[in-house]
N, C-alpha and C positions, 0 to 999 in steps of 0.2 A: 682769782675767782672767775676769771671769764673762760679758762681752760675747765674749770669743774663746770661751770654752766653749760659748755658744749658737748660733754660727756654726758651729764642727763639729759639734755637733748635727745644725745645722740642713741643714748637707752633706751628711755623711756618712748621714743616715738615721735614724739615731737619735729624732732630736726626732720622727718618726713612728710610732715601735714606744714609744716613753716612753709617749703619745697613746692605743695601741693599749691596751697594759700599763695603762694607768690608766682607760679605760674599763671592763677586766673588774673591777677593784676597784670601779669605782662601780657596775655592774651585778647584785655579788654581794650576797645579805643577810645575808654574816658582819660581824661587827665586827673590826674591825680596830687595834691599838693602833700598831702600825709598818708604812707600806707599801715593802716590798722593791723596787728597780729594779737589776736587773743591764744598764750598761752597757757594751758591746766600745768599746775605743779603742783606734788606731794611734798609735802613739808619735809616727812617723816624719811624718803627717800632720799633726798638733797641733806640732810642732817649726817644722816651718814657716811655720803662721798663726801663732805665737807661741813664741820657743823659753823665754820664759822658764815660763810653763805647759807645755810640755811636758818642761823638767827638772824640775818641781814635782811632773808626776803620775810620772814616773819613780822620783822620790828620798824623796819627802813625799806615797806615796797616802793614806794615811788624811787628811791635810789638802786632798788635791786632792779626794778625793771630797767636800769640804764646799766646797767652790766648786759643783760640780755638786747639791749638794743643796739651796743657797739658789737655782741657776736651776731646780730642777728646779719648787721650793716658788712660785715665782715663777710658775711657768709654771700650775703647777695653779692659781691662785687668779685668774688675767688670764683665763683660758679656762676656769674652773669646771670643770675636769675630775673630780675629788673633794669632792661632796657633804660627806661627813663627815671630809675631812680637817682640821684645826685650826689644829695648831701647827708649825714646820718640824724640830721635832723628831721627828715620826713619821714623816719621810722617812728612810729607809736608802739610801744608794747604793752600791754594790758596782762599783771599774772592773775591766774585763777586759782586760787589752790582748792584743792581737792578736800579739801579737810583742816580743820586746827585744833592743836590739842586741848583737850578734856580739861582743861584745867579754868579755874575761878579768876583769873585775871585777863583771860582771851574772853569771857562773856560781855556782852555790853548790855548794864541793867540799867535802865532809865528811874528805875522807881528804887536804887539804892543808893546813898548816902556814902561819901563825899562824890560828885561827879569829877574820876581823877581822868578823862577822857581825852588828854590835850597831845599826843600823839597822834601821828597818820598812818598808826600801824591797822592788821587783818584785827578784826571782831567779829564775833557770832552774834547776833541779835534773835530772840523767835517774840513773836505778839501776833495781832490779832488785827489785820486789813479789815478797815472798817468804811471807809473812800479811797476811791481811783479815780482818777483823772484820767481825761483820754490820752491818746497817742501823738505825741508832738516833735517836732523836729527842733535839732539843735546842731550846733558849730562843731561837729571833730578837728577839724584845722582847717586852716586857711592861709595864703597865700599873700603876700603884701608887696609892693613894688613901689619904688623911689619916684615921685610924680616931676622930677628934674630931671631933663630929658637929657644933660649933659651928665648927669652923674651914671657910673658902669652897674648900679644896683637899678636902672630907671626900666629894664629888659632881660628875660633871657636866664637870669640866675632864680636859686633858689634861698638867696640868703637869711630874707625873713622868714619865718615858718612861724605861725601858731598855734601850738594843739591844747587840744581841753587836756585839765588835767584835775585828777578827782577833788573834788570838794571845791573847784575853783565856778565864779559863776559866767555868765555867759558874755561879758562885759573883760571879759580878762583874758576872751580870746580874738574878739571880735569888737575895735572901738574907730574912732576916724581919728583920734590925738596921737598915734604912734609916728615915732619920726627917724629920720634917717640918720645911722650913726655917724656916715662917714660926713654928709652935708649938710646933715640939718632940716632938712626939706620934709614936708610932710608925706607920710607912706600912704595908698591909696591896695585897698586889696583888690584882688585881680580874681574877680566872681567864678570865672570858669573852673579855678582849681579845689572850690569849696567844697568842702566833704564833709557831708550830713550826716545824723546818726539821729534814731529813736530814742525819745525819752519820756518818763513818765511818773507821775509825783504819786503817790499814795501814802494816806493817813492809815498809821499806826497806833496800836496803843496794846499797852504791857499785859499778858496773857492772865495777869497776877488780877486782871478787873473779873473776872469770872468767879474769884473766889468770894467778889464783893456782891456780885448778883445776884449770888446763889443764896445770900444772906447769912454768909458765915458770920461769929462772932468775931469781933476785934480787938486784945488790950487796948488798942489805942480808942483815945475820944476822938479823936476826928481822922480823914486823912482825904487824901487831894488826887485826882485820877486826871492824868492829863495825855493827850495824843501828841505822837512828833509823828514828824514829815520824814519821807526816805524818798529820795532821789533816784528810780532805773534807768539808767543809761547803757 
């Protein structure tokens, strides 16, 4: 799957904005502990050069984005795109896909019965922004270092890495209780290498309350209208 993944890359365009994207990080004089790539992907496209990858990034993104991040790790270390990159764990890949299909089981309907939602696969959701929250900063990854000055993790390497990862909260990337494999010693993070990202919470609620405003009639005797929260990162 990682030889098809680098053929749509290398089709669709992609593997040239990757290129682009990881020149500006090796241009910039920040440090960096995790490099961010948001890649667009067609579902519909990938199905075809391979459909068993493209039901993989459909059903299993967080594990399809690690197919992409070992070509991605690949790709920087053959063409030294990233000077100070290390290890493949400071690669972050985020997919985008461009579209999913039309179909009744890719929809996420909050106001239908049974909630069968227990995957961490893509859904479509539409409703009705009804609060926003302002614009706040949070943890993309972070940097951790061995506070035992004799142990070879206490400097220098890139061993721990911790990145956000969807649906995880902010406490799971960023805690003081991490500790060191090799001795046991508590992990202290190493501030300079933090990378920040935009976030921001907005209250939703199902496009379906409009049809209750409007004072349409109901079968039902009662029914219950309630807002969920959506997380922009």
């Amino acid at each position: 799957m990682r030889e098809i993944a680098l053929v749509y890359l290398d089709r669709s365009g992609g593997l040239q904005k990757f290129v682009h994207d990881c020149k500006k990080y090796n241009d910039s004089k920040q440090s960096y502990a995790v490099y961010r790539f948001i890649i667009s992907i067609n579902p519909s496209d990938i199905a075809e050069l391979d459909a068993t990858l493209g039901n993989y990034i459909l059903h299993n993104p967080i594990q399809a984005a690690q197919i992409f991040q070992s070509v991605c790790f690949i790709a920087i270390k053959t063409l030294s795109l990233i000077e100070q990159l290390q290890t493949e764990a400071q690669i972050s890949i985020l997919l985008k896909p461009t579209h999913l299909p039309p179909l009744p089981s890719y929809v996420l309907s909050l106001s239908a019965f049974p909630f069968n939602y227990t995957s961490q696969r893509f859904y479509m959701s539409e409703g009705i922004a009804i609060a926003m929250g302002t614009v706040t900063k949070y943890t993309q990854g972070a940097r951790f270092l061995c506070t035992e000055e004799t142990c070879p993790f206490s400097e220098g390497r890139f061993r721990y890495i911790r990145v956000h990862m969807p649906g995880a909260t902010e406490s799971a990337t960023v805690r003081n209780d991490f500790v060191c494999s090799s001795c046991s010693s508590p992990l202290q993070e190493d501030m300079k290498f933090r990378v920040l990202g935009d976030k921001q919470i907005v209250e939703m609620i199902d496009a379906k309350v409009l049809n209750a405003l409007k004072g349409y009639s109901s079968d039902k005797s009662h029914f219950r209208i309630q807002t969920f929260t959506v997380f922009l990162r």
